[in-house]
MMTF fields as JSON, N, C-alpha, C and O atoms, coordinates in Angstrom:
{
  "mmtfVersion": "1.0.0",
  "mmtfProducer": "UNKNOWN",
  "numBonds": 199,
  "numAtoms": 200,
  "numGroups": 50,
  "numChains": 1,
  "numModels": 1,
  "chainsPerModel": [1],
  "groupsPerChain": [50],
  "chainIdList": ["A"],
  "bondAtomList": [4, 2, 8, 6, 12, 10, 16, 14, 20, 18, 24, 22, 28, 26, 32, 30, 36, 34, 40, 38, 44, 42, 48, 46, 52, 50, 56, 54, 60, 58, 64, 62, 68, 66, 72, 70, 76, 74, 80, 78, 84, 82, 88, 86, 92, 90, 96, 94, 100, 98, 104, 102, 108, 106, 112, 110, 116, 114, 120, 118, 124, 122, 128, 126, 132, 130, 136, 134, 140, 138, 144, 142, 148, 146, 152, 150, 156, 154, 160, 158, 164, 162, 168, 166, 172, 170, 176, 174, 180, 178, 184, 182, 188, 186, 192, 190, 196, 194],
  "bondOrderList": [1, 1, 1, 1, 1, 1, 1, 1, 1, 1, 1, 1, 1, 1, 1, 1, 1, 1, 1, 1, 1, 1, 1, 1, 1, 1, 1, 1, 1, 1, 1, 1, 1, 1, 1, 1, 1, 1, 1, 1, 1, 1, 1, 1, 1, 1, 1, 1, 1],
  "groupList": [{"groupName": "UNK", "atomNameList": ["N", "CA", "C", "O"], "elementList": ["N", "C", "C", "O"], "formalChargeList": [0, 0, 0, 0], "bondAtomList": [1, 0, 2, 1, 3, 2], "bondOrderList": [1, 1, 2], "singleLetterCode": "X", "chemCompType": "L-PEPTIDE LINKING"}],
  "groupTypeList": [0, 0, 0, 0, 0, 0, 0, 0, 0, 0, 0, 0, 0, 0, 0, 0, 0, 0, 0, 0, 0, 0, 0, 0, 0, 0, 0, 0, 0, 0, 0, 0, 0, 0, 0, 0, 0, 0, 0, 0, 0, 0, 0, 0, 0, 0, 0, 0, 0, 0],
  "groupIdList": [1, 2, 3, 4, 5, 6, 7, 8, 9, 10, 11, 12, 13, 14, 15, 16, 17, 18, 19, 20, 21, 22, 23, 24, 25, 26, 27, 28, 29, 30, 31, 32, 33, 34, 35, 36, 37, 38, 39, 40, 41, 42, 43, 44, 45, 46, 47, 48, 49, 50],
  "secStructList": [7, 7, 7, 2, 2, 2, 2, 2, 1, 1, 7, 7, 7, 7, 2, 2, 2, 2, 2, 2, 2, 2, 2, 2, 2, 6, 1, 7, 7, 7, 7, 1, 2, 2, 2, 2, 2, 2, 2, 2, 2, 2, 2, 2, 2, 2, 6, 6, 6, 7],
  "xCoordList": [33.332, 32.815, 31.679, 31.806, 30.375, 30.083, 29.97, 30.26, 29.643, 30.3, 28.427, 27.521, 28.438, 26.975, 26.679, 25.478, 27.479, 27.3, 26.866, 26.39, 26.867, 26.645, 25.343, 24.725, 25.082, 23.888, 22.935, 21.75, 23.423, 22.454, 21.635, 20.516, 22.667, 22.163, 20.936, 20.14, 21.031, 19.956, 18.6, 17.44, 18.987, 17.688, 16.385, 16.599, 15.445, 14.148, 12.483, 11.565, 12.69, 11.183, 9.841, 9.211, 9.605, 8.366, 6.992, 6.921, 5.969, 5.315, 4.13, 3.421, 4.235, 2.611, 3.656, 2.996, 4.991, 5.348, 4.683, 3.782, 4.969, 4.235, 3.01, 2.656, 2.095, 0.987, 0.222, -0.839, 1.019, 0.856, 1.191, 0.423, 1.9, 2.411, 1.463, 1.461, 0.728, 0.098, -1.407, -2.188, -2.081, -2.926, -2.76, -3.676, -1.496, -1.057, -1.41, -2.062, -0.8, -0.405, -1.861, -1.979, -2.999, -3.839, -5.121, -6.236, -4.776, -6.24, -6.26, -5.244, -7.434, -7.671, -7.458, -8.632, -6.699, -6.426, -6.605, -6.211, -7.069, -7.732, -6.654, -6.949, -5.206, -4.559, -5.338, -6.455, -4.188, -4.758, -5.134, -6.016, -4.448, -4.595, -5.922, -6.839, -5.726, -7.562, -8.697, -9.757, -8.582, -9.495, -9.776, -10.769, -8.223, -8.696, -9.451, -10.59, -8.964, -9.522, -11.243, -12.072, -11.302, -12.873, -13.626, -14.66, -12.851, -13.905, -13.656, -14.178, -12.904, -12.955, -13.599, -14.463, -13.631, -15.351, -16.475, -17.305, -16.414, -17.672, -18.237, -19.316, -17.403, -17.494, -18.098, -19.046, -17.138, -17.476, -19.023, -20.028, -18.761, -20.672, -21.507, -22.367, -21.405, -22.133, -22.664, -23.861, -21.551, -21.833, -22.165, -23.275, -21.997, -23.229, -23.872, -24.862, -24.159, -25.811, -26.845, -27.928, -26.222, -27.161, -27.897, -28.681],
  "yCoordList": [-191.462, -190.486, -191.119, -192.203, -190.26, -190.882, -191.117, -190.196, -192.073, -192.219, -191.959, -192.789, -190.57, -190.561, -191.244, -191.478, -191.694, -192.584, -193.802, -194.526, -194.33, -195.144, -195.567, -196.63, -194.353, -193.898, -193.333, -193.144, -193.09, -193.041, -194.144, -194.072, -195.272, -196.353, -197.189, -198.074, -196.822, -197.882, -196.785, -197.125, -195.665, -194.684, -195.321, -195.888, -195.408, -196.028, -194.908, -195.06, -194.143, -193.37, -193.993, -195.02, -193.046, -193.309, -193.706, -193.047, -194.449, -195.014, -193.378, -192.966, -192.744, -192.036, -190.671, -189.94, -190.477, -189.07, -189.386, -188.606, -190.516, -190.709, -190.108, -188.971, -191.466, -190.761, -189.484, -189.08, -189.004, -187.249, -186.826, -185.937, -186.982, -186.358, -186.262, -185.333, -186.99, -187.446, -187.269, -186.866, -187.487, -186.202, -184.579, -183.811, -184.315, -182.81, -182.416, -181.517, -183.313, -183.115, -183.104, -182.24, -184.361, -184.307, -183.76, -184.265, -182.441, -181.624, -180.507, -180.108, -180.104, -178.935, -177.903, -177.608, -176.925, -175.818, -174.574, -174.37, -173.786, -172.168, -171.107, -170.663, -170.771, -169.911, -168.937, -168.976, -167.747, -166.093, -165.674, -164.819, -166.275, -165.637, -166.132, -165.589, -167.381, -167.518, -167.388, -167.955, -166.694, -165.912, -164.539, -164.049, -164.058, -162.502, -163.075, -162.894, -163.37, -164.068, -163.809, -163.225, -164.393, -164.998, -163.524, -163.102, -162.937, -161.303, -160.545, -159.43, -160.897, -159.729, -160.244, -159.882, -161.726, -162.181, -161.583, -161.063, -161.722, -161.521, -160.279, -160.091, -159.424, -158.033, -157.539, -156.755, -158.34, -157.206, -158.195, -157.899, -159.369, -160.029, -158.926, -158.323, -158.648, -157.468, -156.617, -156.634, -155.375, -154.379, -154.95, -155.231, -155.807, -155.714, -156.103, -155.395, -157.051, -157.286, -156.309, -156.674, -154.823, -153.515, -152.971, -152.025],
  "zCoordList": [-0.611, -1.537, -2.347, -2.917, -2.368, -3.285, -4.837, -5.6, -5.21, -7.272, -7.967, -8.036, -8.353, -8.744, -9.842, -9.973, -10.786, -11.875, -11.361, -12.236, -10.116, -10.092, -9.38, -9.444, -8.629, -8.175, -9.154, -8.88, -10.2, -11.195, -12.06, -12.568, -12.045, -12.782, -11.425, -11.738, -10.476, -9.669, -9.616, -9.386, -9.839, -9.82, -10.302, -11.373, -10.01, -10.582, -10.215, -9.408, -10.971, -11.319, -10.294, -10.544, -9.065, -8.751, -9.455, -10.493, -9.317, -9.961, -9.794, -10.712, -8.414, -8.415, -9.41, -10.149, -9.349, -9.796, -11.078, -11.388, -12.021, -13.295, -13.134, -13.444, -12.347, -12.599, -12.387, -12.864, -11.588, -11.517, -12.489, -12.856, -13.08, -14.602, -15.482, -16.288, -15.469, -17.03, -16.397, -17.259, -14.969, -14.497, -14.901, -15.196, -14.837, -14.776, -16.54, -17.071, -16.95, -18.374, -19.518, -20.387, -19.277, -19.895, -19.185, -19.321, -18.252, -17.803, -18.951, -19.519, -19.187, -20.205, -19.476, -19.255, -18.791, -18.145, -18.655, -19.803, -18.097, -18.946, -18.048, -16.938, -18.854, -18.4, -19.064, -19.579, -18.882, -18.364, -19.559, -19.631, -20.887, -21.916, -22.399, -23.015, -21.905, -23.069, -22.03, -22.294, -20.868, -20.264, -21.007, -21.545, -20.762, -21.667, -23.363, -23.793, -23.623, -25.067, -24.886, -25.585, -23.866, -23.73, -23.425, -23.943, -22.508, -22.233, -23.172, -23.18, -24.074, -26.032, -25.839, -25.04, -26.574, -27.198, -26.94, -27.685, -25.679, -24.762, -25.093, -25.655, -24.691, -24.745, -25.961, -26.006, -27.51, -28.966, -29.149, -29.794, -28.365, -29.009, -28.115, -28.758, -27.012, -26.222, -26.836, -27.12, -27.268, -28.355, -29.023, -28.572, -30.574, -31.559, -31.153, -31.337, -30.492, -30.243, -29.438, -28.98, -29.35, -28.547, -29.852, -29.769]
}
């Protein structure tokens, strides 16, 4: 059987999963909301400036 406690203590963290992490983690990413964000902007600077 196996004893996962004990398979837990030899576990040792890939070196690239890190550095994928912290690639992943410090990109500036533009989800959906601060797209829409950006076409208000866009849009009410549009109108006043007609």
């Amino acid at each position: 059987m196996i004893d996962f406690e004990e398979e837990l203590k030899k576990f040792h963290p890939s070196l690239d999963i890190d550095e994928a992490e912290d690639a992943i983690y410090n990109q500036d990413m533009t989800d959906m909301a601060d797209l829409l964000v950006s076409l208000i902007k866009d849009d009410k600077e549009g109108k006043s400036g007609k």
